[in-house]
C-alpha positions in Angstrom: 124.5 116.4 115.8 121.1 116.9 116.0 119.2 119.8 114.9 117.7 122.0 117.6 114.4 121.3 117.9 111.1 123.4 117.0 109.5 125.4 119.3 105.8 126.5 119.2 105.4 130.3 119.2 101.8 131.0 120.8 99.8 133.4 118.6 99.6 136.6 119.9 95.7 138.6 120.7 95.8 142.2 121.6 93.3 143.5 123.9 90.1 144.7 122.8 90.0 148.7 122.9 86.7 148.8 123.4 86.6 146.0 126.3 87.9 146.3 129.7 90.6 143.8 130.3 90.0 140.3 131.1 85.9 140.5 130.2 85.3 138.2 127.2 82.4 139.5 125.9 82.1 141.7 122.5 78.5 141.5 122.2 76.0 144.2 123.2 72.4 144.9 122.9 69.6 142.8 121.7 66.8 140.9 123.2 69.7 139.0 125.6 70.4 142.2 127.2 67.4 143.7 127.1 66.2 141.5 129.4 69.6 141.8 131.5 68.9 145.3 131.6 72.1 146.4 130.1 71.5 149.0 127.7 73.4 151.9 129.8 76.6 149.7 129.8 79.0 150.8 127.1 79.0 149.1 123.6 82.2 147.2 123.2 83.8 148.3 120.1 87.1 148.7 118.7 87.7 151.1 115.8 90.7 148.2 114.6 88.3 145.6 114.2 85.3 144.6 112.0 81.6 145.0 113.7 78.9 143.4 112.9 75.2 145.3 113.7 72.4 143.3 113.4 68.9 145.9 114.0 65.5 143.7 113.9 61.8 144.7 114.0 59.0 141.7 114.4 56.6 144.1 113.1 58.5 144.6 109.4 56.4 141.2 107.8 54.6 140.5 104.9 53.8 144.0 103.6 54.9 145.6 106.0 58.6 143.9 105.4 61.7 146.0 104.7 62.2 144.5 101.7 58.4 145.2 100.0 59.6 147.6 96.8 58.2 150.5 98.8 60.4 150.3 101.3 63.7 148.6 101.0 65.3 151.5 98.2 65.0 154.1 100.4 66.3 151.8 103.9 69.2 151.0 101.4 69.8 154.6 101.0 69.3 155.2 104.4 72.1 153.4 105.7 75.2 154.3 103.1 73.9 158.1 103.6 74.6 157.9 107.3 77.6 156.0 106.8 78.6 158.3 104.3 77.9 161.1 106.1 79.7 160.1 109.7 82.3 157.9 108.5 81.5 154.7 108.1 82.5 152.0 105.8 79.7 149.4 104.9 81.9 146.3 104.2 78.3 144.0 103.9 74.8 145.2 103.8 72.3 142.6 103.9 68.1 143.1 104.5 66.3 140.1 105.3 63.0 141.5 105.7 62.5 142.0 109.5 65.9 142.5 110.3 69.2 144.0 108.8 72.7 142.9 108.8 75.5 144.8 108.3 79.2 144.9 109.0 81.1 148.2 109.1 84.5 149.7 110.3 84.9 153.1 111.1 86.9 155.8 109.1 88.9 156.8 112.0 90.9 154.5 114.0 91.1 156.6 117.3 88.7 155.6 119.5 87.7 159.8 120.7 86.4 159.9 117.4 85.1 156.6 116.3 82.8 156.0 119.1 80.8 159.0 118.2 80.9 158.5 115.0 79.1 155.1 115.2 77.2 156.0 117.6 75.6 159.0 115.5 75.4 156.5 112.6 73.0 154.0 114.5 71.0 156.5 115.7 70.4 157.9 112.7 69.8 155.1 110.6 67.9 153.3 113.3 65.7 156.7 113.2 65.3 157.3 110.0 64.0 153.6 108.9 61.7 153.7 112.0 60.2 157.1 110.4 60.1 155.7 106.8 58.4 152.3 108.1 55.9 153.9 110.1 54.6 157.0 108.6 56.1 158.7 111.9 57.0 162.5 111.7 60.3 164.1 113.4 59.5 164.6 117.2 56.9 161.7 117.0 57.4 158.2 118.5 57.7 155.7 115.6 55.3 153.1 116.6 53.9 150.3 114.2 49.9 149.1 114.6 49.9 145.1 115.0 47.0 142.7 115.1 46.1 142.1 118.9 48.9 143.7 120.4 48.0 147.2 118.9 50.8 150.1 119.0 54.1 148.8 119.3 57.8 150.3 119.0 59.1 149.3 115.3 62.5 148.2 116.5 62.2 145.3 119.3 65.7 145.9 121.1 68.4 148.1 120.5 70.6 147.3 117.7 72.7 143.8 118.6 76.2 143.8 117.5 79.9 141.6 118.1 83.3 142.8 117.4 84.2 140.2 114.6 88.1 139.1 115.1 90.4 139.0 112.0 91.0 135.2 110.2 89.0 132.5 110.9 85.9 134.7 112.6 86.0 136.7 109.6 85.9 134.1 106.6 82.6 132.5 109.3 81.0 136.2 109.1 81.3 136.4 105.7 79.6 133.1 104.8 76.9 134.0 107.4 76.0 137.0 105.0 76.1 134.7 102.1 73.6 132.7 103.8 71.1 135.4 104.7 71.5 137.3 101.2 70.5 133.7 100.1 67.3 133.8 102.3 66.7 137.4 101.4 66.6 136.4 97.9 64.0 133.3 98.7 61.7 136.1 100.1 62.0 138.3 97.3 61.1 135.4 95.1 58.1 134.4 97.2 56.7 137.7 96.8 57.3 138.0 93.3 59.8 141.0 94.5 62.6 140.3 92.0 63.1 143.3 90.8 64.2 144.8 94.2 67.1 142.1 94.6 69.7 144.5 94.3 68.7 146.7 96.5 68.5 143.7 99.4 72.5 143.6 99.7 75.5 145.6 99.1 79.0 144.7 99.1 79.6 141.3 98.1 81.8 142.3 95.2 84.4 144.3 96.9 87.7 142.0 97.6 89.6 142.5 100.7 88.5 144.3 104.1 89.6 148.0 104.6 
């Protein structure tokens, strides 16, 4: 007799909480839908999943980079502070000069408390770095001066970010930030900034995802 044969079990996705059924996309913000004038639509995010924020400013070079020694402590301490302080786990923290990269997970898995809480957390740390780079006091537009283009906003778009899926998305996320904490270090090194190399990541030690 022969055995019964195998049959192929389909793996199964759940549907993005922070999606509307049947609409692929996870991404929001950035220079893409800046120009799609999309910023009032609602950030897809789901409190299960990984999300990875990328926040990038073409006027953060050469001296004016994130990562000069002046600067890239304090950004550093920026960040965990308002992660700390609205619940917010930093799983990877990477600063690449002009831009940051982070991926994060929120404390709280309901989504009546999450959203807010992320949402306070980019404000903030998109406000307080914008302060920091520019000199701007609170109240004051944080605009950066740049060579024939004169005052310019310090952040070019609001803050990018994907919902990252578990498994295979995941491990390709991961190496992505290896990459980048690579080039971060190459620009430290060009600038003779070594000394500020471990304030350009965070981490990249910690096993497992919460």
């Amino acid at each position: 007799m022969k055995p019964a044969a195998k049959t192929s079990q389909k793996q199964l996705f759940l549907p993005l909480k922070g999606v509307p059924r049947g609409k692929a996309a996870r991404e929001h913000g950035g220079e893409d839908q800046a120009k799609a004038h999309r910023r009032k639509t609602a950030r897809p995010f789901d409190p299960a999943r990984p999300l990875h924020i990328t926040m990038r400013s073409r006027v953060a070079v050469d001296e004016g980079s994130m990562l000069n020694p002046k600067h890239v402590k304090i950004i550093k301490g920026i960040v965990y502070a308002a992660a700390t302080r609205h619940g917010v786990v930093i799983q990877r923290y990477v600063c690449v000069g002009n831009h940051l990269h982070l991926l994060l997970q929120t404390k709280s898995r309901r989504m009546h408390t999450a959203r807010p809480a992320l949402r306070a957390f980019l404000r903030q740390t998109a406000g307080l770095i914008a302060r920091v780079m520019t000199g701007a006091k609170k109240g004051a537009p944080a605009t950066a001066h740049t060579k024939g283009t004169g005052q310019r906003k310090f952040w070019d778009h609001l803050a990018w970010s994907r919902i990252v899926t578990w498994g295979k998305d995941l491990c390709g996320i991961f190496k992505y930030f290896e990459k980048n904490r690579a080039d971060s270090y190459d620009i430290l090194a060009c600038w003779g900034w070594h000394a500020t190399g471990d304030w350009a990541d965070g981490g990249f030690m910690k096993q497992g995802f919460a």
